[in-house]
Rosetta silent file (secondary structure, phi, psi, omega in degrees, C-alpha in Angstrom):
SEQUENCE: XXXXXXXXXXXXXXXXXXXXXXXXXXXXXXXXXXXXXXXXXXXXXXXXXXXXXXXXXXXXXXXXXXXXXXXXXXXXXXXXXXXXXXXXXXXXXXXXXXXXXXXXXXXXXXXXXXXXXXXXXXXXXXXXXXXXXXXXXXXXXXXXXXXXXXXXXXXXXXXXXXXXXXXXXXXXXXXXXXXXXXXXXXXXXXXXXXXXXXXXXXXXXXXXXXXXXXXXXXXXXXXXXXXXXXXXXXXXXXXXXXXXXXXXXXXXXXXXXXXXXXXXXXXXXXXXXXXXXXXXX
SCORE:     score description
SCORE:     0.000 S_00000001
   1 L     0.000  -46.672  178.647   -1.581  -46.192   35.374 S_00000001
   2 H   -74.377  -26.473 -174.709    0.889  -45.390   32.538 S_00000001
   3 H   -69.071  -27.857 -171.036   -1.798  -43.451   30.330 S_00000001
   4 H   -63.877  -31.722  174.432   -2.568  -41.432   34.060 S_00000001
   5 H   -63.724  -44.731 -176.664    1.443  -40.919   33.883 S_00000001
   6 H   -69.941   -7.178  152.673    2.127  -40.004   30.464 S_00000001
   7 H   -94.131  -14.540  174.257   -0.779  -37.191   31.039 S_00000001
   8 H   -75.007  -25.609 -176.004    0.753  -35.781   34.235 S_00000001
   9 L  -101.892   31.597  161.717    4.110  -35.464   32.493 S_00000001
  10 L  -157.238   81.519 -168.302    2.625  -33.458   29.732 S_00000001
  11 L   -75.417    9.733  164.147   -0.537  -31.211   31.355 S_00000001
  12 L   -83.713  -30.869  174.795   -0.691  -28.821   28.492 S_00000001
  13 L   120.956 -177.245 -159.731   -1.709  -31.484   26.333 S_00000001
  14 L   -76.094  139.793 -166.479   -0.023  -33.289   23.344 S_00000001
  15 L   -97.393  137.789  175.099    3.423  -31.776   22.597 S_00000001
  16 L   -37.321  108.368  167.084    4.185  -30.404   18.937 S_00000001
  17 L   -99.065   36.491  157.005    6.790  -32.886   17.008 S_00000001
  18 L  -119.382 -172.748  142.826    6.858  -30.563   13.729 S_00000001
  19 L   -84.561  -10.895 -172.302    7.468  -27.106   13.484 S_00000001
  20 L   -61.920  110.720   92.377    4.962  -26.438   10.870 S_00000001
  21 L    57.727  112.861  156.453    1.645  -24.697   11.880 S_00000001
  22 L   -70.089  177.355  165.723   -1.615  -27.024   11.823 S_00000001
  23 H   -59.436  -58.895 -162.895   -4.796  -26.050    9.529 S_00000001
  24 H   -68.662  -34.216  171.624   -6.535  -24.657   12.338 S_00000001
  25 H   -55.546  -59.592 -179.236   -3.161  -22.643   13.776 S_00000001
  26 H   -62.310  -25.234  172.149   -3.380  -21.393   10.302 S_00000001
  27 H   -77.435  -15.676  165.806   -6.988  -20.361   10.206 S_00000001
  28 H   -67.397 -106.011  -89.975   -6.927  -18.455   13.630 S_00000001
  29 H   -83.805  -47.601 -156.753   -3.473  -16.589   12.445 S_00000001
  30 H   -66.250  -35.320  178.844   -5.060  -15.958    8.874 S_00000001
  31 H   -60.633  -80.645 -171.688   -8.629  -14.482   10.813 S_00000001
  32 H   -44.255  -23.854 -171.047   -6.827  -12.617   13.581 S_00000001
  33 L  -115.582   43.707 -150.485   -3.996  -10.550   10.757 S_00000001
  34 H   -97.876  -13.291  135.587   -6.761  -11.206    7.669 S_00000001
  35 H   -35.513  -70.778  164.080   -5.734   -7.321    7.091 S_00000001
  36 H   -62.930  -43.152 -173.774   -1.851   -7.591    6.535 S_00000001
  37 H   -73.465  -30.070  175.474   -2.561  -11.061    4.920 S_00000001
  38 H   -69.870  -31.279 -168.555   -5.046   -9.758    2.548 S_00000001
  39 H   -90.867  -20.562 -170.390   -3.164   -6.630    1.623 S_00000001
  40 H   -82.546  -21.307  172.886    0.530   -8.447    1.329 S_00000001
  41 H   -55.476  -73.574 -161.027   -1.388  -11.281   -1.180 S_00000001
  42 H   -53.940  -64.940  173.921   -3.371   -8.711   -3.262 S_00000001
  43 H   -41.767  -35.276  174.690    0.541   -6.435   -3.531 S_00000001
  44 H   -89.206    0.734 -178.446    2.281   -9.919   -4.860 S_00000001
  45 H   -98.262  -70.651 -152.543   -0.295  -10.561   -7.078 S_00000001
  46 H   -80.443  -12.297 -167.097   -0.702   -7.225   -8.369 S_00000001
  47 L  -109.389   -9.158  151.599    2.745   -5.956   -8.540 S_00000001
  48 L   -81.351  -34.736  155.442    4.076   -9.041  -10.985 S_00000001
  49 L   -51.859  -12.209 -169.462    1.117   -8.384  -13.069 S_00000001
  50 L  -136.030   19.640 -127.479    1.323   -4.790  -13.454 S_00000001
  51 H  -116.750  -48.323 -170.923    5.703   -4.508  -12.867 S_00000001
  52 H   -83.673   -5.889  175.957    6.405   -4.356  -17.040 S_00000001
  53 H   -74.618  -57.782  172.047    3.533   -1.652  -17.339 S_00000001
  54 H   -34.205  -24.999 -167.374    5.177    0.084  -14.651 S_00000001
  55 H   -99.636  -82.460  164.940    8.307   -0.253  -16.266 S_00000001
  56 H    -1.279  -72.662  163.568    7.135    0.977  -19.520 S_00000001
  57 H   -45.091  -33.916  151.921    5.588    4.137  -17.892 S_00000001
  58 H   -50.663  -79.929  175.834    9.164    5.234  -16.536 S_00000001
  59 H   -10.013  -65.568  178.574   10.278    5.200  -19.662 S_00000001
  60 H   -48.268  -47.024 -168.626    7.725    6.823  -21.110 S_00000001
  61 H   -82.687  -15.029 -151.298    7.823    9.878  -18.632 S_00000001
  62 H  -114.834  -39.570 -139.017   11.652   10.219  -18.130 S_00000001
  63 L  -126.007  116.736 -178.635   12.675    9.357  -21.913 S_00000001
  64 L   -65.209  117.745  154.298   11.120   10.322  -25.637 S_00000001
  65 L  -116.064  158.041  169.699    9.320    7.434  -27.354 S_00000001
  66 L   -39.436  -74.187 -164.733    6.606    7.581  -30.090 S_00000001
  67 L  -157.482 -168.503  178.544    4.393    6.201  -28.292 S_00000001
  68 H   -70.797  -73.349 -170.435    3.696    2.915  -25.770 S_00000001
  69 H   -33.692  -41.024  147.076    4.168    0.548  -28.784 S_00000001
  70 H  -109.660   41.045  160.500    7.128    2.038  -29.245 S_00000001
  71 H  -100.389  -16.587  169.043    8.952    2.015  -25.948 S_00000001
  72 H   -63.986  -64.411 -152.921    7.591   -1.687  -25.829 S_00000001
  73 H   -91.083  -25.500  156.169    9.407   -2.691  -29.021 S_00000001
  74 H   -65.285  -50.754 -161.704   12.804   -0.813  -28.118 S_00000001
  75 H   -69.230  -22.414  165.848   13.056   -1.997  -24.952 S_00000001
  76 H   -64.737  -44.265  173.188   12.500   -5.700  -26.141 S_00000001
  77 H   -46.399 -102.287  163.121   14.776   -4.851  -28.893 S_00000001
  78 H    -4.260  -72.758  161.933   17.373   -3.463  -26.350 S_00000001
  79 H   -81.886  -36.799  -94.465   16.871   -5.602  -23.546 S_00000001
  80 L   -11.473 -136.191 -167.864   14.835   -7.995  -24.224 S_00000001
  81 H   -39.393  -54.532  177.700   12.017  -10.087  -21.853 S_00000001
  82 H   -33.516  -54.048 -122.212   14.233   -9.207  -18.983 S_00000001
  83 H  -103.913  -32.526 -162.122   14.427   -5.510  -19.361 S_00000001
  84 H  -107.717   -7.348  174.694   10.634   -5.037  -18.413 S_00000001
  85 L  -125.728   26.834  154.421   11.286   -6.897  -15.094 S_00000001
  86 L   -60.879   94.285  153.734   14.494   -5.147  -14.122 S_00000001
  87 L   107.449   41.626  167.508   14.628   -3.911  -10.366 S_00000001
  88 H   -57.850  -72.794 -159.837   11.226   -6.443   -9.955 S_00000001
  89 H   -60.696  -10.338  167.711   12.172   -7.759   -6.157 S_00000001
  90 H   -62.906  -58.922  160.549   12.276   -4.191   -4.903 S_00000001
  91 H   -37.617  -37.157 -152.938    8.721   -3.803   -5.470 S_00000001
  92 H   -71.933  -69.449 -176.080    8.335   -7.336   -4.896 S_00000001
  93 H   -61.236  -51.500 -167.293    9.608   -6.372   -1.387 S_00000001
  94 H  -103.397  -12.690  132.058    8.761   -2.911   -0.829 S_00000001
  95 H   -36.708  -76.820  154.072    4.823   -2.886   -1.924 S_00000001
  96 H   -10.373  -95.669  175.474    4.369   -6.118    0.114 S_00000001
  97 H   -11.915  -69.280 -173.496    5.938   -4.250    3.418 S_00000001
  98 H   -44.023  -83.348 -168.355    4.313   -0.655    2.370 S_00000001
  99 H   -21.649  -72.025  175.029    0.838   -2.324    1.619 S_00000001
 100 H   -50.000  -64.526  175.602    0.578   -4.073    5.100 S_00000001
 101 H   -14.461  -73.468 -158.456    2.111   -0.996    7.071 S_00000001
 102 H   -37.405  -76.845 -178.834   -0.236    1.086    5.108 S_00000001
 103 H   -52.369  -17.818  171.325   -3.417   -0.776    5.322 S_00000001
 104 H   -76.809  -55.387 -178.446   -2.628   -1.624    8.994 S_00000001
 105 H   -78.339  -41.002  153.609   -1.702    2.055   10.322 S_00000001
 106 H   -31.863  -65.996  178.699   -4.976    2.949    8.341 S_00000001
 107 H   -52.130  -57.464  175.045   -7.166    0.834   10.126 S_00000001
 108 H   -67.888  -37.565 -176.331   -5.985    1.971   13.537 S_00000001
 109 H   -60.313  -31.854  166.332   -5.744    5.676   12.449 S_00000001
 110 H   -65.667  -49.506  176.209   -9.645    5.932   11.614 S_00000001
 111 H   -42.842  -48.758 -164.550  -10.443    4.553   14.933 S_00000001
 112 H   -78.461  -47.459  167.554   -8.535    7.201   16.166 S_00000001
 113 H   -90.215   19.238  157.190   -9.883   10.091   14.369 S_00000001
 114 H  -107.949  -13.561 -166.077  -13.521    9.104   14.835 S_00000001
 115 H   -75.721  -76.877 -162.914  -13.002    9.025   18.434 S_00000001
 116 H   -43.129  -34.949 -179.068  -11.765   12.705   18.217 S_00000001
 117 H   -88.707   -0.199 -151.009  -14.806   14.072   15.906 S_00000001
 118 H  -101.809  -46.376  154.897  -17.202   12.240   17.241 S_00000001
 119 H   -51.591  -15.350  163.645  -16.352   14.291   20.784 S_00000001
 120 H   -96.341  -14.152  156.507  -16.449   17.200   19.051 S_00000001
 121 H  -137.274    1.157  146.481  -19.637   16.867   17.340 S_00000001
 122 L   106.037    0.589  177.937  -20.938   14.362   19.039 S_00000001
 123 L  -105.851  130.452  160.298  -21.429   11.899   15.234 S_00000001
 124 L  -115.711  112.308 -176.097  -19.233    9.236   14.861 S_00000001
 125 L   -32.286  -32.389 -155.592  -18.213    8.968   11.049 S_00000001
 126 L   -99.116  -48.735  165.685  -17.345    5.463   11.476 S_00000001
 127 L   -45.454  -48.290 -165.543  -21.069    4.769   12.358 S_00000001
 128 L   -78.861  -37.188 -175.253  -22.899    6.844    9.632 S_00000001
 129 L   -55.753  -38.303 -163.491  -20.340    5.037    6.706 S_00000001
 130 L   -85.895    4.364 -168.399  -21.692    1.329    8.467 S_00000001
 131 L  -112.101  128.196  175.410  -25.286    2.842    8.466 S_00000001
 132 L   -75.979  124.397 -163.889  -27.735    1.591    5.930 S_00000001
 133 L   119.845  -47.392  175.330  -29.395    4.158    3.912 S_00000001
 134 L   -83.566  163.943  177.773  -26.838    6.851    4.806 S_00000001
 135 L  -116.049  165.559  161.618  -24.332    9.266    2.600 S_00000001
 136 L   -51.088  125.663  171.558  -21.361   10.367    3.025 S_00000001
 137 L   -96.643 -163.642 -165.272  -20.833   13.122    5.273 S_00000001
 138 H   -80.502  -43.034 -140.746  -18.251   16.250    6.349 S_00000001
 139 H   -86.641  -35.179 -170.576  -17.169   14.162    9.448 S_00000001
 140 H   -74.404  -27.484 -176.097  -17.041   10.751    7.366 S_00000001
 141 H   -74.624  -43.496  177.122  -14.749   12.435    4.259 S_00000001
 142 H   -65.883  -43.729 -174.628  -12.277   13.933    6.955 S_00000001
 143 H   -75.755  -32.298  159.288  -11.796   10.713    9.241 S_00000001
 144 H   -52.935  -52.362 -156.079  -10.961    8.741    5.906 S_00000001
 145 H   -70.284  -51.856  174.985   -9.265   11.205    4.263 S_00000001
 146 H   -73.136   -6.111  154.626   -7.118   11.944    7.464 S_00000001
 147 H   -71.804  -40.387 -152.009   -6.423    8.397    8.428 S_00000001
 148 H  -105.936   17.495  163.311   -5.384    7.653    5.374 S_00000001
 149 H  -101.430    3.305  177.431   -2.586   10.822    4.630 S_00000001
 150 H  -102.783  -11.203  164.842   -1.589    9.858    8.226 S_00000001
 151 H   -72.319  -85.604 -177.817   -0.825    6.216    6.187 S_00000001
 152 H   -28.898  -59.447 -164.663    0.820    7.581    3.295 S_00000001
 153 H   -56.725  -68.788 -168.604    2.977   10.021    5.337 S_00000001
 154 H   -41.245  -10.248 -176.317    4.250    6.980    7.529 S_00000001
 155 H   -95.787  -22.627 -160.789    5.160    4.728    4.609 S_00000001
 156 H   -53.237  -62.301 -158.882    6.963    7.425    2.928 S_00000001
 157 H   -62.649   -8.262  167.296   10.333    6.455    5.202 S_00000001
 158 H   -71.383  -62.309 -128.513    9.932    2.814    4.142 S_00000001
 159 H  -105.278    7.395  169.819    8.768    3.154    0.921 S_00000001
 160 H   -64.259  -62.180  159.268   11.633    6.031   -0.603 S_00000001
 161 H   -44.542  -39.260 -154.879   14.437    4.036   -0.778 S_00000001
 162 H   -93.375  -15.362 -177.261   13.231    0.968   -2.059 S_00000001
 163 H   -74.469  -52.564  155.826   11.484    3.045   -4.867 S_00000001
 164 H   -50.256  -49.975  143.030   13.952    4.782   -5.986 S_00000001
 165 H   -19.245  -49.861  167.621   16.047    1.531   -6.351 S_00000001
 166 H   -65.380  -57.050 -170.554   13.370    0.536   -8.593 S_00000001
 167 H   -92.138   -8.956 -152.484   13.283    3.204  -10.962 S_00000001
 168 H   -86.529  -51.833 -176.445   17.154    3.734  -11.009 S_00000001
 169 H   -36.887  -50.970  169.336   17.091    0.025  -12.069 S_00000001
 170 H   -58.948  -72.777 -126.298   14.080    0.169  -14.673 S_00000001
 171 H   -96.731  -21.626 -159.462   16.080    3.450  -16.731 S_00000001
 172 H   -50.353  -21.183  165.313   19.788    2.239  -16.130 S_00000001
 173 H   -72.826  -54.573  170.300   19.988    1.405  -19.652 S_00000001
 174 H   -26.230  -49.141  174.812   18.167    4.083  -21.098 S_00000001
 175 H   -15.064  -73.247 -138.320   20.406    6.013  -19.054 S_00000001
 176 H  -107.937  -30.866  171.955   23.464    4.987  -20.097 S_00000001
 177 H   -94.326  -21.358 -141.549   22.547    5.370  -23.764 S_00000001
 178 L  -107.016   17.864 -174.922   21.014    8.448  -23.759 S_00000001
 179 L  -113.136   20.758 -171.391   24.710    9.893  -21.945 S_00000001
 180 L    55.734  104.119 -152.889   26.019    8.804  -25.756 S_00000001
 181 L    53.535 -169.837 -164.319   26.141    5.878  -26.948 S_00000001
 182 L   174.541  123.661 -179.257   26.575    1.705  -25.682 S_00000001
 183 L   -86.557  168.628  173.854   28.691   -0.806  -26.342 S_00000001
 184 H   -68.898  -42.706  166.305   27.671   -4.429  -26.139 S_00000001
 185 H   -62.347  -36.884 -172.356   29.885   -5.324  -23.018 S_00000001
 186 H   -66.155  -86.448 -167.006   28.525   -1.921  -21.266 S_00000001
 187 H   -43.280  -33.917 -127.130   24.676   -2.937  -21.846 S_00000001
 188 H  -107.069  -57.430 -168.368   25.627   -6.491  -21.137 S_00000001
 189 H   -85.755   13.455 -167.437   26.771   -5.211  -17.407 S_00000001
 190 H   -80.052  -45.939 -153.126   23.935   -2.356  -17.021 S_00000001
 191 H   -68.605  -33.399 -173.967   21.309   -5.421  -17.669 S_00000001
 192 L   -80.875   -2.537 -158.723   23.354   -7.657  -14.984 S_00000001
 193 L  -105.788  119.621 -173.477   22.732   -5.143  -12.167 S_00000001
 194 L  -125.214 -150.076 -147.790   20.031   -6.158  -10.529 S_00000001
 195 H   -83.326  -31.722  152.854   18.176   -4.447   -7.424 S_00000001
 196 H   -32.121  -39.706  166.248   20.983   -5.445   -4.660 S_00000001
 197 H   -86.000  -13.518 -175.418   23.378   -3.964   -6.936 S_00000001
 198 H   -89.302   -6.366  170.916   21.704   -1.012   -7.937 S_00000001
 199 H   -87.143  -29.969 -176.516   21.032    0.023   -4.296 S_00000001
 200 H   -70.386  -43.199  146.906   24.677   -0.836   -3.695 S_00000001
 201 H    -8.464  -85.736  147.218   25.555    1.468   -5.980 S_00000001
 202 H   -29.098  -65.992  167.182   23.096    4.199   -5.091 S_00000001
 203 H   -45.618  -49.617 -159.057   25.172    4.168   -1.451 S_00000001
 204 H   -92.640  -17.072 -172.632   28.124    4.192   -2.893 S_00000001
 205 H   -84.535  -33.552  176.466   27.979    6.873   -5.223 S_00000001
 206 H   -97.488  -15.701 -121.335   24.939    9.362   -3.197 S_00000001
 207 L     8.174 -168.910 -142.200   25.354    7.365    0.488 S_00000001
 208 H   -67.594  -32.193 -178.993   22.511    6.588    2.416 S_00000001
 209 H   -58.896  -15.832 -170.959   21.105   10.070    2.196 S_00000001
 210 H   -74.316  -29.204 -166.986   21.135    9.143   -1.413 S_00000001
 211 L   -97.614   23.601 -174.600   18.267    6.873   -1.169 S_00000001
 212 L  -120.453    2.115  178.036   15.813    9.557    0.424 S_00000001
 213 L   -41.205   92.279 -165.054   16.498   11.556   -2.586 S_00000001
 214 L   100.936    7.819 -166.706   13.086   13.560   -3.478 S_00000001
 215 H   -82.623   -7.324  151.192   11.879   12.375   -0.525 S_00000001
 216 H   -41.351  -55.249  121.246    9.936   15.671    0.507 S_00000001
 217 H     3.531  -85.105  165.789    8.097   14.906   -2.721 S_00000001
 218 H   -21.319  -71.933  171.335    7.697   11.571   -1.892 S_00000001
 219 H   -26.732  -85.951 -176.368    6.064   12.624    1.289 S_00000001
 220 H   -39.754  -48.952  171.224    3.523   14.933   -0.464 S_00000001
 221 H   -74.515  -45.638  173.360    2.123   12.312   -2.879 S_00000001
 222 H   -33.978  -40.891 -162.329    1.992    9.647   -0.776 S_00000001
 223 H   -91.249  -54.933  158.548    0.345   11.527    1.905 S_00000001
 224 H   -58.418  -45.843  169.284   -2.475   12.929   -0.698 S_00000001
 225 H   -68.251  -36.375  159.728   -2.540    9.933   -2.653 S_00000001
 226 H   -54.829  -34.846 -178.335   -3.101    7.492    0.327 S_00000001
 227 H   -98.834  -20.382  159.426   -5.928    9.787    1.604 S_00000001
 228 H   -93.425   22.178  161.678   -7.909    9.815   -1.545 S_00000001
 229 H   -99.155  -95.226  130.930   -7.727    6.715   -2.116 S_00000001
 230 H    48.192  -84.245 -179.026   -8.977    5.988    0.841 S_00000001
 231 H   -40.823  -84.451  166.088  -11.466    8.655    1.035 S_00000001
 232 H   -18.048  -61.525  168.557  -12.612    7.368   -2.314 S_00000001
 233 H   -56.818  -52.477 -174.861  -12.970    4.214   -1.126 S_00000001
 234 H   -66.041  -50.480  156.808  -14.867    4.218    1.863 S_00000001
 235 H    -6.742  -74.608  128.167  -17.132    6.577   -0.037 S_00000001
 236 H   -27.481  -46.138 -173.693  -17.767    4.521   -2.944 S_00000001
 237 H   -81.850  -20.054 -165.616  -18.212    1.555   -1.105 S_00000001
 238 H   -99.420  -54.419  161.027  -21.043    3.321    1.099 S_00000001
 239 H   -25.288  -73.038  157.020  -22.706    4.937   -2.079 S_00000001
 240 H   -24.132  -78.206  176.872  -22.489    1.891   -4.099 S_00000001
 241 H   -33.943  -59.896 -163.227  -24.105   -0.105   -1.000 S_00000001
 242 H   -84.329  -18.377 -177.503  -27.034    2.379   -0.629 S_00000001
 243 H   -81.784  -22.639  173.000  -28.000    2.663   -4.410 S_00000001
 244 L  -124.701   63.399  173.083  -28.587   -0.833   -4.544 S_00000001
 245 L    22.511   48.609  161.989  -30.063   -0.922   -0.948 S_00000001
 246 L  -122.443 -164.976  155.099  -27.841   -3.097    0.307 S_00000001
 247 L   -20.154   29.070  -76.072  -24.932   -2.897    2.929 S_00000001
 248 L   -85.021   21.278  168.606  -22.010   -0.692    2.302 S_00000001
 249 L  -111.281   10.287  179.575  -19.411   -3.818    2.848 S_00000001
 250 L   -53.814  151.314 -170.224  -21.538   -5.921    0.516 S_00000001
 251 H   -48.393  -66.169 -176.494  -19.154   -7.875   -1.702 S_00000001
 252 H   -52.244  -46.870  160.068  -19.737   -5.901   -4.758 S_00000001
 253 H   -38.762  -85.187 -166.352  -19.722   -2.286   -3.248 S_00000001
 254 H   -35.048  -44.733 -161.375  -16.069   -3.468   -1.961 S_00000001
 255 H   -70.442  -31.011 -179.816  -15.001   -4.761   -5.402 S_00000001
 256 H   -79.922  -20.854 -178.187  -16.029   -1.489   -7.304 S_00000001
 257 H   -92.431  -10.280 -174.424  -14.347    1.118   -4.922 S_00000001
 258 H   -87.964   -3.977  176.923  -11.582   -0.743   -4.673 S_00000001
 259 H   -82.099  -52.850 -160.373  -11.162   -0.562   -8.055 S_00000001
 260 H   -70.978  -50.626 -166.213  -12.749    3.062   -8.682 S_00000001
 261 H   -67.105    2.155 -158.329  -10.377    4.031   -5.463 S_00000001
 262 H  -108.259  -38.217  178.215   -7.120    3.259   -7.295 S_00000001
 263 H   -49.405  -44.607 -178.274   -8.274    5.312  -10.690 S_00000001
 264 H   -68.352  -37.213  179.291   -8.929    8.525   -8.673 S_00000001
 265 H   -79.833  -35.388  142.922   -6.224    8.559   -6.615 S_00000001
 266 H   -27.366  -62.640  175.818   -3.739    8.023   -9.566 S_00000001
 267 H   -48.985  -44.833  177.051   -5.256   10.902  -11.824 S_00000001
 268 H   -57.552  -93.845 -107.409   -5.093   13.262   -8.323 S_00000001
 269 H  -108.061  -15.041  174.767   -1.288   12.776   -8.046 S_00000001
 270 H   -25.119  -49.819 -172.871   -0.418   11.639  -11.739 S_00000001
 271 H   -71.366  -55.685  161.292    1.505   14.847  -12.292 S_00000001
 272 H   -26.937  -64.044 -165.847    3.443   14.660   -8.431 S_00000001
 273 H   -55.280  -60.994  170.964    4.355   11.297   -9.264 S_00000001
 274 H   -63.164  -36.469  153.899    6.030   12.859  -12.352 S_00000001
 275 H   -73.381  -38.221  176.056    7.621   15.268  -11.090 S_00000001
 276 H   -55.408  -59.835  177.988    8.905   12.994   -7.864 S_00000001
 277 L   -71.829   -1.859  176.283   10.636   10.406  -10.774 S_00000001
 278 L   -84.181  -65.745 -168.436   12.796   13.501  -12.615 S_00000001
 279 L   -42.112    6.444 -163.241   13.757   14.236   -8.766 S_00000001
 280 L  -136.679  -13.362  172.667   14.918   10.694   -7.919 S_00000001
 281 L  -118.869    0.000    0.000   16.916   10.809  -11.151 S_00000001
């Protein structure tokens, strides 16, 4: 009689005492979003690993050095250790975000434009990429390529602000010297400002309109760069897949375009990208 009561007053079944998530809550959540979770891991992983190259490469493009060794050995001079991971948590932040959006508004956006060619030519794009055996086609290069500049444009408004933040942050010394000369107290507060203050900043000196600065620019690479990468990818991964007659999502096919996809899209836009950081400074 008391076990039949103590199940009538709780017919849902046993009630949660933590707040925490079980394993199995987590393995459903991690299956059902395994898109957003995979792309916000693979952005925190990849953007503290690759954040002082990144830093470096401002440098390089806004400011004369020798060469990479020696924009390396001033700025360690200059800054030191710090100095290559100045204006980190915006990326940190704004990659993360971007990434998921991106890869998320991707995913639905192909869907969308396969629907639309495949009524108008009666081939659906998304079939022939998933078909073993097959190449890339007109209809398969357009529904990639145009999902994934319909990514890039939407991330732009996201991903403008926090970017700029980021580079104002990486150069602020550089800046600061290269405007004639730097005292020790001076460097000492350029070096303390770190990406809360350097946005605060940003505001107060541009306002908010300040932080969209170049953002036409923006727009354009993003929106090219997102769709060949993209493009690239699915591409690559279906190529790959057919030369060595397997699948085109087989593990390796995946591992080489996604790699092969990031080289291509970089090289297209390399120059944008250069022009886009003198415009943001």
């Amino acid at each position: 009689m008391p076990e039949q009561q103590k199940n009538m007053s709780s017919p849902s079944g046993p009630q949660r005492t933590h707040p925490f998530l079980t394993p199995n809550e987590i393995k459903l959540f991690v299956q059902k979003h395994r898109t957003e979770v995979a792309a916000s891991a693979a952005s925190l992983v990849s953007t503290l690993v690759s954040y002082p190259l990144d830093s470096v490469k401002s440098r390089i493009q806004l400011y004369s050095y020798d060469n990479v060794a020696d924009c390396i050995k001033k700025t360690y001079k200059t800054e030191g250790v710090e100095g290559f991971y100045r204006g980190v948590l915006s990326p940190l932040l704004s990659i993360t975000l971007v990434r998921t959006v991106s890869f998320s508004v991707y995913q639905k956006s192909k869907y969308v434009y396969n629907d639309w060619i495949t009524r108008a030519t009666g081939v659906s794009p998304l079939v022939t990429a998933n078909t073993k055996g097959a190449a890339p086609t007109l209809g398969t290069l357009v529904c990639f390529g145009a999902a994934g500049m319909t990514s890039g444009a939407m991330i732009t408004a996201i991903a403008c602000p926090f970017e700029l933040t980021k580079l104002s942050a990486q150069i602020s010394v550089v800046v600061n010297k290269e405007k004639g000369g730097i005292d020790e107290e001076l460097r000492k507060s350029y070096q303390q400002k770190g990406t809360i203050r350097t946005a605060q900043n940003l505001i107060k000196h541009r306002g908010i309109q300040g932080l969209y600065c170049g953002a036409r620019y923006h727009l354009i690479r993003d929106s090219l760069g997102t769709g060949i990468y993209f493009t690239t990818y699915e591409s690559a991964k279906q190529l790959l897949g057919n030369y060595r007659g397997n699948s085109p999502t087989s593990p390796l096919a995946v591992v080489v375009a996604g790699g092969l996809c990031g080289l291509v899209s970089w090289a297209c836009v390399s120059n944008l990208d250069l022009v886009t950081r003198h415009i943001f400074c």
